[in-house]
C-alpha positions, -999 to +999 in steps of 0.1 A: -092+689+327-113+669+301-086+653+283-064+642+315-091+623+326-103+607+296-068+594+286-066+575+314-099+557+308-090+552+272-057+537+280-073+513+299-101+506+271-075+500+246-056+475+267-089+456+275-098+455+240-064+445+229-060+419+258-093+402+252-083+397+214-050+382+224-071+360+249-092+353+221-065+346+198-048+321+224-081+303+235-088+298+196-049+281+196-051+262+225-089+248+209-068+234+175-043+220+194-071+199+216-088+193+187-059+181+168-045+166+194-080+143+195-079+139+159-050+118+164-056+100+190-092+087+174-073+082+141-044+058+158-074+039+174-092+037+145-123+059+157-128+074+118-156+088+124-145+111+150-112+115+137-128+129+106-151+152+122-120+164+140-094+172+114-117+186+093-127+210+124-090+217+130-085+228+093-116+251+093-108+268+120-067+277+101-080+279+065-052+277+034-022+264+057-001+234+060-019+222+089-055+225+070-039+206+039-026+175+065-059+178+083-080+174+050-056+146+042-063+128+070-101+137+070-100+122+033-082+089+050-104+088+072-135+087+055-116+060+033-111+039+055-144+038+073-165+028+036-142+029-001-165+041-025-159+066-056-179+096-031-140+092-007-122+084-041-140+121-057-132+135-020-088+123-023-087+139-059-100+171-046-075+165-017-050+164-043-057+189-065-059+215-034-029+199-019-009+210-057-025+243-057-006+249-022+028+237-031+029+262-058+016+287-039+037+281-007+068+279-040+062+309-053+059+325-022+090+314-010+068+301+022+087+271+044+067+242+042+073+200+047+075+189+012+086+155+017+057+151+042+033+164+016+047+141-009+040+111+014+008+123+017+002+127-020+017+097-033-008+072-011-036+090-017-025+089-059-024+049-048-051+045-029-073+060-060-055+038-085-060+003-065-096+015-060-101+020-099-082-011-106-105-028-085-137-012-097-118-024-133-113+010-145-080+001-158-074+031-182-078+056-152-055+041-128-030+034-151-032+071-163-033+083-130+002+061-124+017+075-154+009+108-145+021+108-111+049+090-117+062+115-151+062+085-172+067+099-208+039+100-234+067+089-259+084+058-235+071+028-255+058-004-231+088-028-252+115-006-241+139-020-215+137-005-181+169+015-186+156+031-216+118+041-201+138+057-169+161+073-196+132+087-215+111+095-183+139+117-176+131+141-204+096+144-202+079+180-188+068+158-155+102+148-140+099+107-124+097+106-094+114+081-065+086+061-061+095+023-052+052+016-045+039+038-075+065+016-097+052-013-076+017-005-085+022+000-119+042-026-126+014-050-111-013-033-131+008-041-168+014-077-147-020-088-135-043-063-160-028-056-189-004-085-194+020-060-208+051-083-198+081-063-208+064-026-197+058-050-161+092-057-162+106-018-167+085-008-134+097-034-114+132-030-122+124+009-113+107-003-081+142-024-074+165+005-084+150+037-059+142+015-026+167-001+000+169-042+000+155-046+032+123-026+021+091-046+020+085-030-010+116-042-025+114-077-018+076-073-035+091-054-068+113-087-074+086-108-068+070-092-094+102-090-117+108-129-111+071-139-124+073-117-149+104-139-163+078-171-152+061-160-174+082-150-205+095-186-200+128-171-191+137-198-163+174-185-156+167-149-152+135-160-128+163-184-109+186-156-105+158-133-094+146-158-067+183-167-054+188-129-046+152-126-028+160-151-004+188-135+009+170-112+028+144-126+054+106-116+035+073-112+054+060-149+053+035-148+024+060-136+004+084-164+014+062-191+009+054-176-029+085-174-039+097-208-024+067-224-045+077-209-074+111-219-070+102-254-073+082-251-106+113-230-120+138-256-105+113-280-129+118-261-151+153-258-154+152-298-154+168-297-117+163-322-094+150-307-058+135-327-028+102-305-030+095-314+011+127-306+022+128-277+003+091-268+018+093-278+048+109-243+062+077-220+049+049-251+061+064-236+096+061-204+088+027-205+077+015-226+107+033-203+137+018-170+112-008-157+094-006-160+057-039-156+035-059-183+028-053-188-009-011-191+000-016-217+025-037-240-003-017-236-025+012-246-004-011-274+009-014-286-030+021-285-035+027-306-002+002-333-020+019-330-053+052-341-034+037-370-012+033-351+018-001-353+028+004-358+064+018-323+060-009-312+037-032-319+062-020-303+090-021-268+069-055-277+055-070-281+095-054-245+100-076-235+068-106-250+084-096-232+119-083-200+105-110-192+078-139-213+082-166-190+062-143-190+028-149-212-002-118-225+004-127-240+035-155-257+019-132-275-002-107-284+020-133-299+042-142-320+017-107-328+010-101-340+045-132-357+046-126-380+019-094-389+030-100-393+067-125-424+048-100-435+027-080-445+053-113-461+074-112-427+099-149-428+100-150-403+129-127-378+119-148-384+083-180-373+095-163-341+117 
């Protein structure tokens, strides 16, 4: 009689034991979807701080899977984004070297997982570090970082043309990758840092070559490509590059940049150009938007060169409205000062 009754009882024991484990199991799922879930939403509003606290939650609580790797990422991000400084720079590398050690793992597994994702993810956090060291002039480390993530090959040599650096990227151990804004980085960092004119030139071209033509980032490669010809004193090639940017309609910093250059190419070249007419389509862009402050004195300037300065002075009050705590301003006060007295407007002189 023992047995027949005790069955019973442990029948029921077992599926209590079992039931509140799947209950545990389910509450524990439904907790990292809130959480994530709130990570989100506090990262799309630009709460960092909570955001952070949050992923980072999410990916304790599912330790060594693709959801812990995309909520450390965005833990990383979001301590980024709150204060830069080499502690959230030290915090992305270890990001990235975790984020390697699970694609091979996942790889050799033969485990599913979002590798394009993971290589969005990996590529702006490579960039974020290398602006950060540019900027913190650590030139040697971002540019080797670059390299690296890019498979440029030890052997490519910085005179090579762009066709024969991809060529030789190609056979390195690392293989290139499509990377139109690591290109675009690099390419700035020979441009701006190293003044490496012809290695500029090569990541530019690689930038043009592996992104569509409506891409922001494209538009911004042949920038790049056309001053690099600016500045080789090839005025042609620079032309050429210029003609083909304005095709497509740019954001409108980048408009007004490459109009102005334009004009000191078209000078250049010895071609004649009426400077204001020419101008006068980016002097409305950048009063209806929002270009930096540096663009819109240098288009001012450029209105002044060409006898414009009524125009000049509208974009230099928009200076003065726009960004009135910037060196800039201070100037362009003065600017606008002495003018409104040389033409005996004491009041709007002493504003």
């Amino acid at each position: 009689m023992y047995p027949s009754r005790i069955i019973p009882f442990l029948s029921i024991a077992i599926y209590l034991v079992f039931g509140l484990v799947g209950f545990a199991q389910l509450s524990e799922s439904n907790s990292i979807v809130a959480l994530y879930k709130s990570a989100r939403t506090n990262y799309a509003e630009r709460q960092f701080g909570k955001s952070a606290q949050e992923f980072r939650a999410v990916a304790e609580l599912c330790p060594g899977s693709e959801l812990a790797i995309q909520c450390e990422y965005f833990a990383s991000m979001s301590d980024w984004a709150l204060e830069p400084c080499d502690g959230c720079a030290n915090k992305l590398s270890s990001w990235l070297a975790k984020a390697k050690r699970f694609q091979e793992d996942a790889t050799a597994a033969g485990r599913n997982f979002d590798a394009a994702q993971l290589l969005r993810w990996t590529e702006n956090a490579e960039l974020v570090h290398a602006k950060w060291d540019r900027q913190m002039h650590r030139i040697d480390l971002a540019e080797q970082r670059l390299k690296s993530f890019l498979g440029w090959a030890k052997n490519a040599s910085p005179n090579a043309s762009p066709s024969s650096i991809q060529e030789k990227s190609t056979r390195s151990e690392s293989e290139p990758k499509s990377s139109p804004n690591g290109w675009l980085e690099l390419g700035t960092l020979f441009l701006e840092d190293r003044k490496d004119y012809p290695a500029a030139q090569a990541c530019f071209e690689n930038a043009i070559h592996c992104s569509n033509p409506t891409d922001r980032v494209h538009g911004q490669a042949m920038w790049g490509a056309a001053l690099v010809c600016w500045h080789q004193e090839q005025y042609a090639a620079a032309k050429t590059i210029l003609d083909s940017l304005f095709v497509q309609e740019r954001d409108d910093a980048l408009s007004i940049q490459a109009r102005l250059l334009g004009i000191k190419v078209s000078k250049a070249l010895g071609e004649t150009i009426d400077v204001a007419k020419t101008l006068e389509p980016v002097v409305r862009l950048a009063l209806a938007g929002n270009p930096p402050v540096a663009i819109l004195y240098e288009l001012a300037m450029a209105l002044i060169d060409a006898g414009e300065s009524s125009r000049a002075n509208d974009l230099m009050l928009q200076i003065v409205y726009r960004f009135p705590e910037t060196p800039v301003s201070v100037e362009v006060r003065v600017r606008l000062a002495r003018n409104a007295a040389e033409n005996k407007r004491w009041t709007e002189a002493k504003e």
